[in-house]
N, C-alpha and C positions, 0 to 999 in steps of 0.2 A: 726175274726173268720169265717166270710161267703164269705172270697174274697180266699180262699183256700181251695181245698177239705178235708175232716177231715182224716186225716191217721192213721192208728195201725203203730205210729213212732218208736215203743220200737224194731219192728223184723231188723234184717240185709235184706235189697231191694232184693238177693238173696235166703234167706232161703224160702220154705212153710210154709203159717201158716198155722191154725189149724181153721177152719171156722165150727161155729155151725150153722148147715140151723133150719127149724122151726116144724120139728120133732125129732127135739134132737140129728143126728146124725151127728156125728163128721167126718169130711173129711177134706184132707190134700186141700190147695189152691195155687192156683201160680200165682196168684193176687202179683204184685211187691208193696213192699212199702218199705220204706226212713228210715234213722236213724234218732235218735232222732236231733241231730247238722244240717243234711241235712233239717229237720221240721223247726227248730228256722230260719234258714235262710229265707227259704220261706215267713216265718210267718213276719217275721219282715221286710221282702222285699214289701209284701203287705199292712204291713201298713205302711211304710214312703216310701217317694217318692214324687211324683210331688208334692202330695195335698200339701205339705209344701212349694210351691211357691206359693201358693194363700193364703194363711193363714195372710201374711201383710194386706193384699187387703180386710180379713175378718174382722179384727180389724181394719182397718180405717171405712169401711161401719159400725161397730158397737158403737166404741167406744171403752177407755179403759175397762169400765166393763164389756163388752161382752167377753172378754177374760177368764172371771169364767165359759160362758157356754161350752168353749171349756173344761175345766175340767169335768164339770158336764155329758154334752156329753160320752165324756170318760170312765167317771166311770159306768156309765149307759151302756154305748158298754159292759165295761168290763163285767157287772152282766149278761148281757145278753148271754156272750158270759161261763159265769160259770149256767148261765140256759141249755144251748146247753148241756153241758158237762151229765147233771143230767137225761137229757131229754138220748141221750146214754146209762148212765149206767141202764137206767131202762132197755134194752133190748142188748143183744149181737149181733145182727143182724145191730142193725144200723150202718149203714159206711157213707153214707150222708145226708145231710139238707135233702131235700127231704123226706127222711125216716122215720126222724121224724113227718115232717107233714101228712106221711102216719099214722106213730100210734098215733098220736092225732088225726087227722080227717078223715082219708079212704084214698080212693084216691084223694077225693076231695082237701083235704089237702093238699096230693104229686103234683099235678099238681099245686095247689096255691102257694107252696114253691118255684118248681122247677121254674114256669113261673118269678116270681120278682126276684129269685137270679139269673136266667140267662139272663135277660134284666139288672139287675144291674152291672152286670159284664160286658156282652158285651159292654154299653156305657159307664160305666168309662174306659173301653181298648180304644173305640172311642174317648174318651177326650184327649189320650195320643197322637193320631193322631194330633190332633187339637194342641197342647203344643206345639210338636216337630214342626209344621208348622210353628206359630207366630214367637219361638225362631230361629229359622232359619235365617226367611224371617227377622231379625230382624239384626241379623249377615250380611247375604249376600242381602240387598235391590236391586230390579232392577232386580234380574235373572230372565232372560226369556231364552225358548228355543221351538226351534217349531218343529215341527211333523208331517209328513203328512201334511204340509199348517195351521194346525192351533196349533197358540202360547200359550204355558200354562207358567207361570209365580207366582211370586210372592209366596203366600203360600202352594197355590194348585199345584205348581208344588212339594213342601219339599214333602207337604203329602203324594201326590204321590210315592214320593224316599222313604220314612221311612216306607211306608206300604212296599214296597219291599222287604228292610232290616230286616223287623220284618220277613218275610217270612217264613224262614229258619226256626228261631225257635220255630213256633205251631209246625214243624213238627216232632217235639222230643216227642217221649210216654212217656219215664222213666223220673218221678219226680225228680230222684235223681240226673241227667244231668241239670236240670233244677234249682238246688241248686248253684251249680256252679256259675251259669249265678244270680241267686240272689245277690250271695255273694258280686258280681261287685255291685249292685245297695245298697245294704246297704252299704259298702263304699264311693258309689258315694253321698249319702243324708249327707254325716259327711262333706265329702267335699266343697260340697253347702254350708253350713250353715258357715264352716270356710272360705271358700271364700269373701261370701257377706258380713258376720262381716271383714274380712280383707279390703274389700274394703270403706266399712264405718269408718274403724281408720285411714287410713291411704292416703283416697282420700279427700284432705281439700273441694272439691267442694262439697262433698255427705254430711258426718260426719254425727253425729245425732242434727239433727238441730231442724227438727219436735216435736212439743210439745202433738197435737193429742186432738181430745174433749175425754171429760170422759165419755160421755154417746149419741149415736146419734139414739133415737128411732125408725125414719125409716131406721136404715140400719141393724136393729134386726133381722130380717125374713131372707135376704141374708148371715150377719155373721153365722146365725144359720145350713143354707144348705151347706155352703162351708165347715165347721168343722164337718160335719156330721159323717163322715166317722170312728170315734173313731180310730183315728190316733194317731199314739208315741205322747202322751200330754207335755213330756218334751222339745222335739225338736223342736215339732211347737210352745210351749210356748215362745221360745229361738227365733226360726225365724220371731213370730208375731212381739214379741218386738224389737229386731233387725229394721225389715223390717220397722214399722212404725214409730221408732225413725229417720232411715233416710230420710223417701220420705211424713210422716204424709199423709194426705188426699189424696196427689197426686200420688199415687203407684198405679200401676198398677196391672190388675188382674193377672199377672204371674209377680213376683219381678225382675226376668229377665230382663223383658221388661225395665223396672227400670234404669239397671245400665248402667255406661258411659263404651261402649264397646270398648272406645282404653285404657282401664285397664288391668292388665294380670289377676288381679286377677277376673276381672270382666268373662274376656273371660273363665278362668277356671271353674268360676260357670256356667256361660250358657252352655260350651261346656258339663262338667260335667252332666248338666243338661237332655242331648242328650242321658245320658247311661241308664237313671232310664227308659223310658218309651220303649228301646229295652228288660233291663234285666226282664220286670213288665209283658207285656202283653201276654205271653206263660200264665207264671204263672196264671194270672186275667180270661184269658178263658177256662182254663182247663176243669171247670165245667160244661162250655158250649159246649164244643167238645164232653166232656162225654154223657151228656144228647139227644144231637143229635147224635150219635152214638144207642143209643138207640130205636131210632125212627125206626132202619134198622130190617129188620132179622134177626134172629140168627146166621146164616151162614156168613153172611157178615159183621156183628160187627168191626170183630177183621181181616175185611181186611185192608192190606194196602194203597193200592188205594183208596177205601173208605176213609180212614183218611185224606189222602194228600187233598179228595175232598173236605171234608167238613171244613178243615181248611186253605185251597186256599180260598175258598167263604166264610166264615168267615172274613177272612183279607179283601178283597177285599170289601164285602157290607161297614165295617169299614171306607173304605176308602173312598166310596160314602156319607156314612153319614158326617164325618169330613168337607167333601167340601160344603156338603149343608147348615147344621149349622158350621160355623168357628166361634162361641163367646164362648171361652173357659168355662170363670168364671160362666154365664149363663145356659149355654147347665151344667156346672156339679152342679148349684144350684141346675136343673129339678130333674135331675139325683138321687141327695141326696137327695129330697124331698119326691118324687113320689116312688121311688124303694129305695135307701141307710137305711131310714128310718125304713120302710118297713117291710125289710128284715134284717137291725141289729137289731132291738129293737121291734116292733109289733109282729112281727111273731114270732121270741125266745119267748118271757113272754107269749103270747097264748096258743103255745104250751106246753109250762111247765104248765102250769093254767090246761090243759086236761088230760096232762098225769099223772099228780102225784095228779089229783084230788084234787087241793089245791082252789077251785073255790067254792068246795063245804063248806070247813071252812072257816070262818073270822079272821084273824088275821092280825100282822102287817107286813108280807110278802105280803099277801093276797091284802092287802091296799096299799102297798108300788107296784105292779108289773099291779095292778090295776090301780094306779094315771101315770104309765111309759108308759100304755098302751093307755090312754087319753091322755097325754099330746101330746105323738108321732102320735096321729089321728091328732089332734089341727095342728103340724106344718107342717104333709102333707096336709091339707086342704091349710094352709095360707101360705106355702112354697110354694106350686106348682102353689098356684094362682101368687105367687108374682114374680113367676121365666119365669112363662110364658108371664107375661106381659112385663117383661124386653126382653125377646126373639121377641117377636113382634114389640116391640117400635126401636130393631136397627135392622131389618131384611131391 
C-alpha cells in the first residue's frame, strides 16, 4: 500500500475529475490517473519482485517456523493497508500518505510521513541496484573495462550499466505508461519461481535435498526484516519452501546466486530476474520525485527540465549508494527495519488511532492496533540493531 502513490483508479487517465478543495467548492481537475486494471498491475508489481529472491535466505536464517511470521507479517501489512483506506474516506482531500499524516498530526505529521515513505522507497529502489549488480557480476565474472586510465570491474561496473538502463524510465510522468512496464515484472516473478522450481526437479545435482532446522532463534531478527515488506504471502510462501528445500542453510542471500548457471533454466531465472528491478524502480520512486518536486515553486513544478533534473540525480546518488554498501540482504534488513516497518505498520495504526479518535475508547480494535503498534517499535529497535551490526562486521 506505501510502495505506490494511492490513485482515484475508477476515472479513465484522460477524463477531468471532479476535485473538492476545503471550502466545499467543486472544480474540474486535470490531475491524470489510471484505470482500475493499470492500478492492479502496479500494485502487484510492487509487491512481488526481487524481495522473492531473498525470501529462501529468510527461512534458512530463521527456521522452518519463521515461515508463520511471513504470514503474520502480511496480514498485519494487509490491516494496515485497510487502515490507510479508512483513514481516506474520512476526508475527500486526501490523495497521499503524507496527507493523512497531515490530518492526524499537522504538518508535523506530513513531514514525518512524507520523510520514512520517501527514504523507504528510495533505498529499497537502491537495493535493486545492488540485486542487479551481484546477479550480473555472477553471470559474467571477471568484466572489467577501463576509462580514462582507471579500471571499473566486477559489480560496480553492472551497477553502473543498470543505473543507466533504469534511466529512461523515471523519466515517464503518466502512471498509466508505467503499467505497461509493470506488467512485464509481474510476469517476470511467475517466471522466477517456475524457473527455479524447474531447476530443482529436474537438475539431479540441486533437487530438494535440504532438510533445514525447525526453528533457529538467532536468525529471528533477520528472517523478520527481510519478509517485512508484506509481500504476495502465496508466492514467497512457494519460493521460501522451494528455495530452502534445495540449497537448506547454504543459500544464498539472493537464490540466484544459488543456481548452477550452465542450466537454461537456471539462466532463465537470473536473466528473468534482470527485468523486475528495470520494470520496479520508476514505479518505487514515483513518490519521491513527487514530493521533491514539491520542494520547487509553483511555476516550475510541472517543468520539464526540472523533472528530467531531479530524476537524473535521483538515479544517479542510487547509484552511489549501491557501490558503497553492495550487501544486498543486509543493507534491505536496515531498510525494512528502520523505515519498511515504519512506514507499513507504525505509522498506518497511529494514524487511524487520531483520526477516527478510536484512542479515546477501549476495545478490542483499540487492543488489537495498540499491541501492532508495540510490537512494530520492538522489531525496529532490535532489527535495526541487528542489521547494522551485520553491516559493519562485513564492511
Amino acid at each position: 500500500m506505501n510502495a505506490v502513490p494511492l490513485l482515484s483508479e475508477l476515472k479513465h487517465h484522460d477524463e477531468p475529475a471532479l476535485v473538492q478543495d476545503k471550502d466545499q467548492t467543486l472544480h474540474p481537475s486535470t490531475t491524470k490517473t489510471v484505470s482500475f486494471y493499470s492500478t492492479c498491475l502496479n500494485g502487484l508489481n510492487a509487491l512481488s519482485g526481487v524481495g522473492i529472491l531473498s525470501i529462501p535466505y529468510a527461512l534458512a536464517t530463521g527456521g522452518w517456523l519463521s515461515l508463520i511470521l511471513l504470514f503474520v507479517i502480511s496480514m498485519v501489512a494487509f490491516y494496515s493497508g485497510l487502515l490507510i483506506k479508512r483513514c481516506m474516506d474520512k476526508d475527500c482531500n486526501i490523495k497521499t500518505y503524507p496527507d493523512i499524516g497531515d490530518l492526524a498530526f499537522g504538518k508535523i505529521g506530513r513531514l514525518l510521513v512524507q520523510t520514512f515513505m520517501c527514504n523507504d522507497l528510495y533505498l529499497s529502489a537502491t537495493g535493486y541496484l545492488i540485486l542487479e549488480g551481484d546477479n550480473l557480476d555472477n553471470l559474467f565474472p571477471n568484466t572489467e573495462i577501463e576509462i580514462a586510465g582507471l579500471a571499473i570491474g566486477g559489480k560496480q561496473l553492472f551497477v553502473i550499466l543498470i543505473g543507466i538502463v533504469i534511466m529512461p524510465t523515471v523519466w515517464l510522468d503518466d502512471l498509466s505508461l508505467l503499467s505497461y512496464v509493470s506488467a512485464g515484472g509481474v510476469l517476470a516473478t511467475a517466471i522466477v519461481i517456475c524457473s527455479v522450481f524447474s531447476t530443482a526437479t529436474f537438475d539431479g545435482s540441486v533437487g530438494f535435498h535440504a532438510k533445514g532446522n525447525l526453528l533457529n532463534w538467532n536468525g529471528i531478527p533477520t528472517a523478520v526484516l527481510i519478509v517485512c515488506f508484506g509481500l504476495s504471502a502465496a508466492s514467497y510462501a512457494c519460493m521460501a519452501i522451494i528455495g530452502y528445500l534445495m540449497f537448506g542453510a547454504e543459500v544464498e542471500s539472493q537464490i540466484t546466486l544459488s543456481l548452477p548457471i550452465n542450466r537454461i533454466s537456471s539462466q532463465i531465472a537470473i536473466y528473468t530476474t534482470l527485468v523486475n528491478p528495470i520494470s520496479k524502480y520508476a514505479l518505487v520512486v514515483t513518490p519521491v520525485i513527487n514530493a521533491l518536486k514539491g520542494l520547487f515553486p509553483q511555476q516550475h513544478k510541472n517543468s520539464r527540465l526540472i523533472s528530467i533534473l531531479i530524476n537524473t540525480t535521483l538515479v544517479i546518488s542510487s547509484v552511489i549508494i549501491a557501490l558503497t554498501v553492495p550487501l544486498f540482504a543486509y543493507f534491505i534488513s536496515l531498510v525494512g527495519a528502520f523505515l519498511g516497518i515504519t512506514t507499513a505498520i507504525i505509522l498506518p495504526c497511529s494514524c487511524y488511532l487520531k483520526i477516527s479518535g478510536t484512542y479515546n475508547k477501549f476495545g478490542i480494535e483499540t487492543l488489537a492496533i495498540v499491541t501492532i503498534i508495540f510490537l512494530g517499535v520492538v522489531i525496529v529497535i532490535f532489527g535495526t540493531h541487528t542489521a547494522l551490526v551485520e553491516i559493519i562486521n562485513h564492511l
